[in-house]
MIDOSE-1310 file (N, C-alpha, C; in nm, 2 decimals, decimal comma, always signed):
residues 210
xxxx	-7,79/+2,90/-2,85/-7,86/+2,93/-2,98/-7,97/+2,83/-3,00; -8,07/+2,86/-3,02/-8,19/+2,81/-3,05/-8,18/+2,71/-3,20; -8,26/+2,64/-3,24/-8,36/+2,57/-3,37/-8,36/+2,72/-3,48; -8,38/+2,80/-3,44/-8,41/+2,91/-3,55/-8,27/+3,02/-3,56
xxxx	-8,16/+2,94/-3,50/-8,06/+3,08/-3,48/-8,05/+3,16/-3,41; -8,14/+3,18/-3,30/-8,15/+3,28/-3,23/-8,06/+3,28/-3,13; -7,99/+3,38/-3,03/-7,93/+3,35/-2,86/-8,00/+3,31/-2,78; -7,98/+3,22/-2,74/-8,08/+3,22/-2,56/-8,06/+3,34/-2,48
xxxx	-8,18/+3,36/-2,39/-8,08/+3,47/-2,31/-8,10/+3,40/-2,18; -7,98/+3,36/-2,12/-7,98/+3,29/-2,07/-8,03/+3,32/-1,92; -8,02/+3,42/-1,87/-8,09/+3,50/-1,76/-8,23/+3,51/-1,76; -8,31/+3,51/-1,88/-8,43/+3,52/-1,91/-8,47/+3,35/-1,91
xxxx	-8,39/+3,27/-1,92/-8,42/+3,11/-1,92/-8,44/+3,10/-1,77; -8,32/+3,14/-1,67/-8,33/+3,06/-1,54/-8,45/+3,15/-1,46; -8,51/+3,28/-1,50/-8,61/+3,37/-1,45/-8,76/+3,24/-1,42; -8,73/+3,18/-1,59/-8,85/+3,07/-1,62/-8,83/+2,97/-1,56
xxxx	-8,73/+2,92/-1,50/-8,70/+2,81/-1,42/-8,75/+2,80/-1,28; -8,74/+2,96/-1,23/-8,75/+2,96/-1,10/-8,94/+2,96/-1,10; -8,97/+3,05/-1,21/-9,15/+3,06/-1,21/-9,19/+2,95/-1,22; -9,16/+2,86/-1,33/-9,20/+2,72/-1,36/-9,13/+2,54/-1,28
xxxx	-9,09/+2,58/-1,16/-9,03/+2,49/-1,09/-9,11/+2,45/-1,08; -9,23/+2,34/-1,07/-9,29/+2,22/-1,05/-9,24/+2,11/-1,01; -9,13/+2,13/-1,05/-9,08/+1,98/-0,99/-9,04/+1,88/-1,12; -9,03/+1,75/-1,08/-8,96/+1,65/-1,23/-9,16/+1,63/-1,28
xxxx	-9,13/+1,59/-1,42/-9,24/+1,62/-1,54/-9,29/+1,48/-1,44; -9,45/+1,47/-1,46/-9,51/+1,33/-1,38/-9,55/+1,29/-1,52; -9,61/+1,15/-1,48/-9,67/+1,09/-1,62/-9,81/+1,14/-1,69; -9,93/+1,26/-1,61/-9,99/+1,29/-1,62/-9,94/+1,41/-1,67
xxxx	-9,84/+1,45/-1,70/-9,84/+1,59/-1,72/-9,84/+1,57/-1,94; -9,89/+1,69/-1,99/-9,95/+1,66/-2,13/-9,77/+1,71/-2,23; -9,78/+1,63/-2,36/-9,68/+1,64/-2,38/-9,71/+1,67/-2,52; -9,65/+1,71/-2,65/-9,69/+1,82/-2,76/-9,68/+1,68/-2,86
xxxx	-9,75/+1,69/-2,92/-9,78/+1,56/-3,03/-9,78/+1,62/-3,11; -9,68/+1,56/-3,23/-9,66/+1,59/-3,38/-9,65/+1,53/-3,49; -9,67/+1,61/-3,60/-9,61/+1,52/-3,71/-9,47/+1,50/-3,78; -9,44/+1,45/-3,90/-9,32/+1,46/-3,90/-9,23/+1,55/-3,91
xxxx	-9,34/+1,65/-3,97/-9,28/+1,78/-4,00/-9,28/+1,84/-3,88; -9,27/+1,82/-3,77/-9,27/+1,90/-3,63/-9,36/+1,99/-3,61; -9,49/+1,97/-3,71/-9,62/+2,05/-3,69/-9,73/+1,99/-3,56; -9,74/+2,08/-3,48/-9,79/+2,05/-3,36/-9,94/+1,98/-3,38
xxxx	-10,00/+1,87/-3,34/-10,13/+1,81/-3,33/-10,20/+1,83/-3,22; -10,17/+1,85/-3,14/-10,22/+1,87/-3,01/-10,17/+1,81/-2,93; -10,25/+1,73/-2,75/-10,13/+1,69/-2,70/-10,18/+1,57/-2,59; -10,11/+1,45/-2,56/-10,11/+1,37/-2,49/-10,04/+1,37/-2,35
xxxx	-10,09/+1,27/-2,24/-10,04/+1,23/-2,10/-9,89/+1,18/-2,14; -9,81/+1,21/-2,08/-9,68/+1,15/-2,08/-9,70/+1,02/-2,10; -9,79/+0,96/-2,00/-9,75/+0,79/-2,02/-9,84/+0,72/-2,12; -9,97/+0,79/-2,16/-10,01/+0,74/-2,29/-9,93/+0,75/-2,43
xxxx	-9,81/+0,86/-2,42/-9,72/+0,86/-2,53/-9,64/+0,78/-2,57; -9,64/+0,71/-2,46/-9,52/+0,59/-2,41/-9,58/+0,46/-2,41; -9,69/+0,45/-2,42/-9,77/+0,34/-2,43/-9,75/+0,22/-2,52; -9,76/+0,11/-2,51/-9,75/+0,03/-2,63/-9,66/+0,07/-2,75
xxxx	-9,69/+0,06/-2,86/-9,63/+0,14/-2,99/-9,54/+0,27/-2,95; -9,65/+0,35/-2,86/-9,59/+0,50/-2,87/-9,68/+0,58/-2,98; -9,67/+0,74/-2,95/-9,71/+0,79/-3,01/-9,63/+0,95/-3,04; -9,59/+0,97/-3,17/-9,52/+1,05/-3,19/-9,50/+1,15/-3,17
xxxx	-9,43/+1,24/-3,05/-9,46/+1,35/-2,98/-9,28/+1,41/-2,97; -9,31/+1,55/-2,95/-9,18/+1,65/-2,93/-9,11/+1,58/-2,82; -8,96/+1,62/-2,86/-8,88/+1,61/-2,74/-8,74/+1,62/-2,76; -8,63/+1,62/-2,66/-8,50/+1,66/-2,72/-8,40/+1,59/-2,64
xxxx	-8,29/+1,61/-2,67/-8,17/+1,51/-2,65/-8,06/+1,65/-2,58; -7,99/+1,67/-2,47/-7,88/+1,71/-2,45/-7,76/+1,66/-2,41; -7,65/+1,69/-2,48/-7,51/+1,69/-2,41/-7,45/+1,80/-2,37; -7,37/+1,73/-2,25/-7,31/+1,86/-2,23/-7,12/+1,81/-2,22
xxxx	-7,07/+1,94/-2,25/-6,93/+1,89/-2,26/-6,87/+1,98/-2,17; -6,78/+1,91/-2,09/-6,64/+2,02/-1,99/-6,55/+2,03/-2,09; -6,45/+2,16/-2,02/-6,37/+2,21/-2,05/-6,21/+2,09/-2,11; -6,26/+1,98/-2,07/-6,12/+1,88/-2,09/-6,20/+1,83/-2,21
xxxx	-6,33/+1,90/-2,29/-6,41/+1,78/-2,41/-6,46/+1,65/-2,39; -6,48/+1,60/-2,26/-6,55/+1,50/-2,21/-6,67/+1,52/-2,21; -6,77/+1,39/-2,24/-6,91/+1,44/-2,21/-7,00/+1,36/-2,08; -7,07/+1,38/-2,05/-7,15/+1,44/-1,94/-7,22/+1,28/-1,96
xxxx	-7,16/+1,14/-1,95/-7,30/+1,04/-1,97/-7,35/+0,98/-1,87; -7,53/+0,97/-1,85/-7,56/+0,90/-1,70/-7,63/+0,78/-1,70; -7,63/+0,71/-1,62/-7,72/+0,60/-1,58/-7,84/+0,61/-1,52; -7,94/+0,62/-1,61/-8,10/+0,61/-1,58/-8,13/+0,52/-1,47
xxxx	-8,21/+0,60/-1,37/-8,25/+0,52/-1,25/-8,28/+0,42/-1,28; -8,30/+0,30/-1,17/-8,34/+0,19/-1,18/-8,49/+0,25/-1,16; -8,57/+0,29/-1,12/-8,70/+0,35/-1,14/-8,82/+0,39/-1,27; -8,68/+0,43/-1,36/-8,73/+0,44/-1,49/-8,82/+0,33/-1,56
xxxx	-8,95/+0,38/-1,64/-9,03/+0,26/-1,69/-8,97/+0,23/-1,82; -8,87/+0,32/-1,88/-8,79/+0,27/-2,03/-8,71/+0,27/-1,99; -8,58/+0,18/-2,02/-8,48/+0,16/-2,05/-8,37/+0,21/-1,88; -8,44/+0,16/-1,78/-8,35/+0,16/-1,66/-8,25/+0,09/-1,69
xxxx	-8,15/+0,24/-1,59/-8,06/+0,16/-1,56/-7,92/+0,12/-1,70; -7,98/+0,18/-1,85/-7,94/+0,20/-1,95/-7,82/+0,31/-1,94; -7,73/+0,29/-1,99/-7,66/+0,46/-1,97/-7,68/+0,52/-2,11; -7,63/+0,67/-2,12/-7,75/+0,79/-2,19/-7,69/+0,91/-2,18
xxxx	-7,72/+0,97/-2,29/-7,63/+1,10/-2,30/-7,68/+1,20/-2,15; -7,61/+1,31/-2,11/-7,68/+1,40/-2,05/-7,78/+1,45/-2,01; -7,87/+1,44/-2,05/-8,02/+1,47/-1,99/-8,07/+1,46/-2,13; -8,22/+1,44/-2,13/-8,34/+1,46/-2,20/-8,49/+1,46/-2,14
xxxx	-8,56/+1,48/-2,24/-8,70/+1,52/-2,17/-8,77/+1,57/-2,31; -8,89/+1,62/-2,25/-9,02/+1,66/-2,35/-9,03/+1,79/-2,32; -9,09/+1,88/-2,37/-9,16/+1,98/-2,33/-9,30/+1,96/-2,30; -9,33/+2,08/-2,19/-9,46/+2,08/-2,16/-9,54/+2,11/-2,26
xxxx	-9,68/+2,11/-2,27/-9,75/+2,14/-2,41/-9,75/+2,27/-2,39; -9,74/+2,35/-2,30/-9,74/+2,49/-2,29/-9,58/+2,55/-2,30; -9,52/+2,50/-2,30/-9,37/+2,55/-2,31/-9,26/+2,54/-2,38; -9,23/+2,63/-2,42/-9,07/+2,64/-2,50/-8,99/+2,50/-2,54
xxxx	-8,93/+2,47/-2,64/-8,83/+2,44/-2,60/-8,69/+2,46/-2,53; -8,63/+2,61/-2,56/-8,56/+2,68/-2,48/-8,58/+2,67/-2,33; -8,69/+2,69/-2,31/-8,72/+2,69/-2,13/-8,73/+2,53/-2,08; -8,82/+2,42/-2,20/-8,78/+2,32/-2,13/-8,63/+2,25/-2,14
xxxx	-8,54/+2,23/-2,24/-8,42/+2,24/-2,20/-8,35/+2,29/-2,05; -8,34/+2,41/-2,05/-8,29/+2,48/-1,95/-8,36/+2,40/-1,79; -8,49/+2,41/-1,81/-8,59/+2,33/-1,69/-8,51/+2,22/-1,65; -8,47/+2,13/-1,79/-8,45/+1,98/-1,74/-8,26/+1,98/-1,73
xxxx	-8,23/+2,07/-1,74/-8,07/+2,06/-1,72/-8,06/+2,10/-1,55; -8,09/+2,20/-1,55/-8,11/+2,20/-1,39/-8,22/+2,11/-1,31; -8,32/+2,02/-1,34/-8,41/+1,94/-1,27/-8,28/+1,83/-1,25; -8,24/+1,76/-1,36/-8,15/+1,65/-1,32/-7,99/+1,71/-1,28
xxxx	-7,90/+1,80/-1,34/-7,81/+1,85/-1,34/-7,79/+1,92/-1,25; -7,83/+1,99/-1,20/-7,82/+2,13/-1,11/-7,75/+2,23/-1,21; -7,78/+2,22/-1,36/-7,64/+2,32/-1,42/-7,74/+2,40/-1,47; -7,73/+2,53/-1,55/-7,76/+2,58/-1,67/-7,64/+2,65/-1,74
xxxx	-7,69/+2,61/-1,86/-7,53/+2,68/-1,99/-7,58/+2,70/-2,11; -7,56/+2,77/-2,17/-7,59/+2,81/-2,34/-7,57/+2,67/-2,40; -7,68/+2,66/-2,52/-7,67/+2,52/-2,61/-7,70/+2,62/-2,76; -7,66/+2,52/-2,82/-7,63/+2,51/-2,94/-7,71/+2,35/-3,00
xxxx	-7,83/+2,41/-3,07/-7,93/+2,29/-3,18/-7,83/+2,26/-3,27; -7,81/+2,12/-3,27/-7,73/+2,07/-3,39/-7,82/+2,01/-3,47; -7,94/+1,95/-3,47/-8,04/+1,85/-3,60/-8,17/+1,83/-3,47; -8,26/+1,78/-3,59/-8,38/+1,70/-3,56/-8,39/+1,52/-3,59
xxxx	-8,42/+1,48/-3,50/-8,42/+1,32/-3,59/-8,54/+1,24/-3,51; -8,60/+1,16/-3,58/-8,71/+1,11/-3,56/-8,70/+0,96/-3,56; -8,76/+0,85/-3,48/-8,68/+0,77/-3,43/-8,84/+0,65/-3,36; -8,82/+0,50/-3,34/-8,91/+0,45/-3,30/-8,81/+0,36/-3,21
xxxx	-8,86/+0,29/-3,10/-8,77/+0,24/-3,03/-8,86/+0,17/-2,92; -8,87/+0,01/-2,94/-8,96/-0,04/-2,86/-8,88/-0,12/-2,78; -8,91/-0,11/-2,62/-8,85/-0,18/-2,53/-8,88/-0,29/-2,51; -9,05/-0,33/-2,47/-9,12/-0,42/-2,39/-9,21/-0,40/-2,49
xxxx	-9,36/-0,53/-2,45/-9,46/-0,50/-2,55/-9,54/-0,38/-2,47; -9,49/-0,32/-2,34/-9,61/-0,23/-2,30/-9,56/-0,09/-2,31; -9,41/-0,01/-2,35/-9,37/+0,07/-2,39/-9,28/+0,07/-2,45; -9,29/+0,23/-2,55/-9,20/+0,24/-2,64/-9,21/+0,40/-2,66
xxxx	-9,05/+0,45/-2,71/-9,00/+0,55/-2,74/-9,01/+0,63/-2,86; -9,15/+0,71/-2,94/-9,19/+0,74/-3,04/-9,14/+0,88/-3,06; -9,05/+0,90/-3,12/-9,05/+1,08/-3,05/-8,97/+1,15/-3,19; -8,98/+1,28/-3,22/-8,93/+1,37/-3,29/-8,85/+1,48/-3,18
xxxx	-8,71/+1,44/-3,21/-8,59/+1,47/-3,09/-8,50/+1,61/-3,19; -8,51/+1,71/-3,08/-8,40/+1,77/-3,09/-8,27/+1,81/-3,05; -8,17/+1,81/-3,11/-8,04/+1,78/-3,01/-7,98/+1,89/-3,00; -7,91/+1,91/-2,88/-7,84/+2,07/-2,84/-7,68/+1,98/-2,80
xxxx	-7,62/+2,07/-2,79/-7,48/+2,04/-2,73/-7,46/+2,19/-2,65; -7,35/+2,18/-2,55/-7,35/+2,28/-2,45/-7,20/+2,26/-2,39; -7,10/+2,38/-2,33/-7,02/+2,34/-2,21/-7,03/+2,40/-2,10; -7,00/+2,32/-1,99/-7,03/+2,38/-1,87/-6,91/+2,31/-1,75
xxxx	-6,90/+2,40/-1,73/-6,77/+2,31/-1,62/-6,82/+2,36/-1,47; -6,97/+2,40/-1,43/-6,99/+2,41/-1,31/-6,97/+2,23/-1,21; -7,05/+2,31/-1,09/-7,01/+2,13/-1,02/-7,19/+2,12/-1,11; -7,18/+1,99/-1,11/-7,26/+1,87/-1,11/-7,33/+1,81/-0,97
xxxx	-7,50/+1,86/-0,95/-7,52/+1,81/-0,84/-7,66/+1,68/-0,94; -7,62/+1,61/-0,90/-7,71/+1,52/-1,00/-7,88/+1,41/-0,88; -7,97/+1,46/-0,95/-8,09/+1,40/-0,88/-8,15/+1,24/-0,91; -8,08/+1,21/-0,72/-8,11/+1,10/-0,80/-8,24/+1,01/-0,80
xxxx	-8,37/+1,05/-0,84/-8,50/+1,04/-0,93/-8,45/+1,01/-1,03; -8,36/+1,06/-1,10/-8,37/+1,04/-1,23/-8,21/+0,97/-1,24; -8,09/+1,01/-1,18/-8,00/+0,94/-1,23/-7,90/+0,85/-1,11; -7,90/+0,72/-1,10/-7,83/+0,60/-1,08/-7,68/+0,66/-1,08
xxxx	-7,62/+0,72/-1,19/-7,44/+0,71/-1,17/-7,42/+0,77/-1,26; -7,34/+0,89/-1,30/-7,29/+0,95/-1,40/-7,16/+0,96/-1,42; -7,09/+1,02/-1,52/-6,93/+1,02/-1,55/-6,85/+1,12/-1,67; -6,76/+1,17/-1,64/-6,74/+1,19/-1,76/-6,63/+1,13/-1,86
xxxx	-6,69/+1,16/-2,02/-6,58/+1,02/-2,05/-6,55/+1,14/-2,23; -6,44/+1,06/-2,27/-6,41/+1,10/-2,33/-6,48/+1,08/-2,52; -6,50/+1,17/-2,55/-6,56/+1,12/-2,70/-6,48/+1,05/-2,75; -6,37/+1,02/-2,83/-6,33/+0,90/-2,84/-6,33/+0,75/-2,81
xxxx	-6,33/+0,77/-2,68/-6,31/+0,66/-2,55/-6,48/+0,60/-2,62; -6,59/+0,65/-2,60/-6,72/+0,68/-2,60/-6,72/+0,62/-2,78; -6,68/+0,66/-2,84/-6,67/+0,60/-2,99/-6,64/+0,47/-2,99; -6,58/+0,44/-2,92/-6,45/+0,31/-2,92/-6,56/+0,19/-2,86
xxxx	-6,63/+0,25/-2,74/-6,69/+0,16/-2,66/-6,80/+0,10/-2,74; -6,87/+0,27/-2,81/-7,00/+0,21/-2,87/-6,98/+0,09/-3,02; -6,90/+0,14/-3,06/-6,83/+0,04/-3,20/-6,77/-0,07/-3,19; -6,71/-0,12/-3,05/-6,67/-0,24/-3,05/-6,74/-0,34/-2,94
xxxx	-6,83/-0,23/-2,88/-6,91/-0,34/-2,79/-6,98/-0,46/-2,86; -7,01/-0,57/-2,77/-7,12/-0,64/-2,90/-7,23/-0,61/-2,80; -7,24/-0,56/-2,67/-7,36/-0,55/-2,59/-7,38/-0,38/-2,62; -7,38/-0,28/-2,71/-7,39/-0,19/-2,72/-7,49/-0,18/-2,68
xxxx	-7,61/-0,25/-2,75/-7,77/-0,26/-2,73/-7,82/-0,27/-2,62; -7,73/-0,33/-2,56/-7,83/-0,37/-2,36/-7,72/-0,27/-2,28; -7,62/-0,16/-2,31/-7,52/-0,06/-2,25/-7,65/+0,06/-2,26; -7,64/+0,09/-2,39/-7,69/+0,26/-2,42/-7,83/+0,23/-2,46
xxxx	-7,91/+0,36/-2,44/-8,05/+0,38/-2,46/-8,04/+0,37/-2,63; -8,11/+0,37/-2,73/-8,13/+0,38/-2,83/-8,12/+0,48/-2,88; -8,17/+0,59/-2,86/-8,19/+0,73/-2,90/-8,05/+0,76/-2,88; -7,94/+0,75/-2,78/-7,82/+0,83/-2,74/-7,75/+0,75/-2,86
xxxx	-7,75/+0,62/-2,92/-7,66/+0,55/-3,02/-7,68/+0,61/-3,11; -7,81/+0,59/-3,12/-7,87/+0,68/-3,29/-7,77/+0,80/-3,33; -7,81/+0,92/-3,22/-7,75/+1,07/-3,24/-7,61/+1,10/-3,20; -7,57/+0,98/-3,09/-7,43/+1,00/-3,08/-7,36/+0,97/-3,27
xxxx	-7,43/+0,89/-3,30/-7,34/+0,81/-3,44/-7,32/+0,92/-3,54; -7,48/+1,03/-3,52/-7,42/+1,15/-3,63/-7,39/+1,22/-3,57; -7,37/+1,30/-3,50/-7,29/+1,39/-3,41/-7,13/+1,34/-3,39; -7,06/+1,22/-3,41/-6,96/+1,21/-3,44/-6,94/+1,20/-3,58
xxxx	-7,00/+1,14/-3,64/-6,97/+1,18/-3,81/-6,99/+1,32/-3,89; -7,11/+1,41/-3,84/-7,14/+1,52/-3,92/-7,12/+1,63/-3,81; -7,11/+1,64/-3,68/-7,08/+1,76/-3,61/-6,96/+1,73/-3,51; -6,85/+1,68/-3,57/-6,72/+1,67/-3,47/-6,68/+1,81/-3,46
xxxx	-6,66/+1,88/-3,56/-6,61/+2,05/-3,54/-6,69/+2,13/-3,45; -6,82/+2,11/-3,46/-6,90/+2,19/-3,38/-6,86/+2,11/-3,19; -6,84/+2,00/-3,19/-6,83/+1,92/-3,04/-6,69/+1,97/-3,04; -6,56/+1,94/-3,09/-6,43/+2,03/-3,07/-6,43/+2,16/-3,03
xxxx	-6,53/+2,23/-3,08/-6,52/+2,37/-3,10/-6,52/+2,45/-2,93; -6,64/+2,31/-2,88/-6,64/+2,36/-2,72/-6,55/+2,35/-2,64; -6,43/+2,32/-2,66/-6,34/+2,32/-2,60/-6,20/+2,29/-2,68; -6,16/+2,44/-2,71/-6,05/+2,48/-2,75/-5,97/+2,43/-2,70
xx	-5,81/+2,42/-2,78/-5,71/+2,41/-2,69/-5,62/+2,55/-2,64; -5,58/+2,51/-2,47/-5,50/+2,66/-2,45/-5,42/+2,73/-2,54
């Protein structure tokens, strides 16, 4: 389900996957610049987004959950120019300036994952997040949740080590670590914190009990 309610169709997503295969997003590629209200401005290079300050641009956050309600969390290459090496929900990314959110989701679940599965938009949240003085994480994020219990072939361009762990387990670590900050990316603390407070029924829901 989409930001507006709608179904994905999910057959019509992986059609767009196979036309739009490019490959993983480069730093030249343009990415949708907004305001707060998620009204489009036009659009910037990946890595000028990323730049210094940053500059406020579309993008979204996925989890995904198996059938035992574990989630899906990985360790960003050591390659990465933000936050290597950081561990991180399930995938994320931007859309192209030309493309869906629907299709880029789906794009980037199979670029890093090898999966594709129906999601479910839970919120928007907007967020600043500086690493270094020469980049930073400026973005208006939407977040999906999803379950999938296919195999996991994970690319590693993008990901160092993955696992799955249990949301609780996952609560426990982030609340009592004192190194939370130098463990997880910024963005995954932020939305993990309301996604357990305001969408636990919706994260249960994906995995009923027998």
């Amino acid at each position: 389900m989409d930001e507006a309610g709608r179904v994905v169709d999910m057959d019509e997503l992986r059609q767009v996957n196979r036309l739009v295969d490019d490959g993983i997003m480069a730093d030249s590629d343009a990415l949708i610049l907004v305001d707060e209200a998620d009204r489009r401005l036009g659009s910037l290079s990946k890595e000028a987004c990323h730049e210094g300050r940053g500059v406020l641009h579309r993008a979204f956050s996925v989890l995904i959950f198996n059938g035992r309600g574990e989630l899906l969390v990985q360790q960003r290459a050591p390659s990465k120019r933000l936050w290597p090496l950081y561990w991180s929900n399930s995938c994320c990314s931007h859309p192209r300036s030309t493309e869906s959110m629907e299709a880029a989701t789906q794009r980037r679940l199979y670029e890093e994952l090898g999966i594709c599965c129906p999601l479910e938009f839970l919120f928007k949240f907007q967020y600043h997040a500086q690493f270094d003085e020469t980049g930073a994480e400026h973005e208006l994020c939407s977040v999906f949740i999803g379950r999938c219990d296919d195999p996991v072939e994970v690319n590693p361009q993008e990901i160092h080590d993955w696992r799955w762990m249990p949301p609780d387990a996952l609560e426990r670590e982030m609340c009592s670590s004192v190194d939370s900050r130098c463990r997880y990316t910024p963005w995954f603390v932020l939305e993990w914190t309301r996604i357990w407070r305001n969408y636990r029924p919706a994260v249960l829901a994906l995995s009923p009990p027998p």
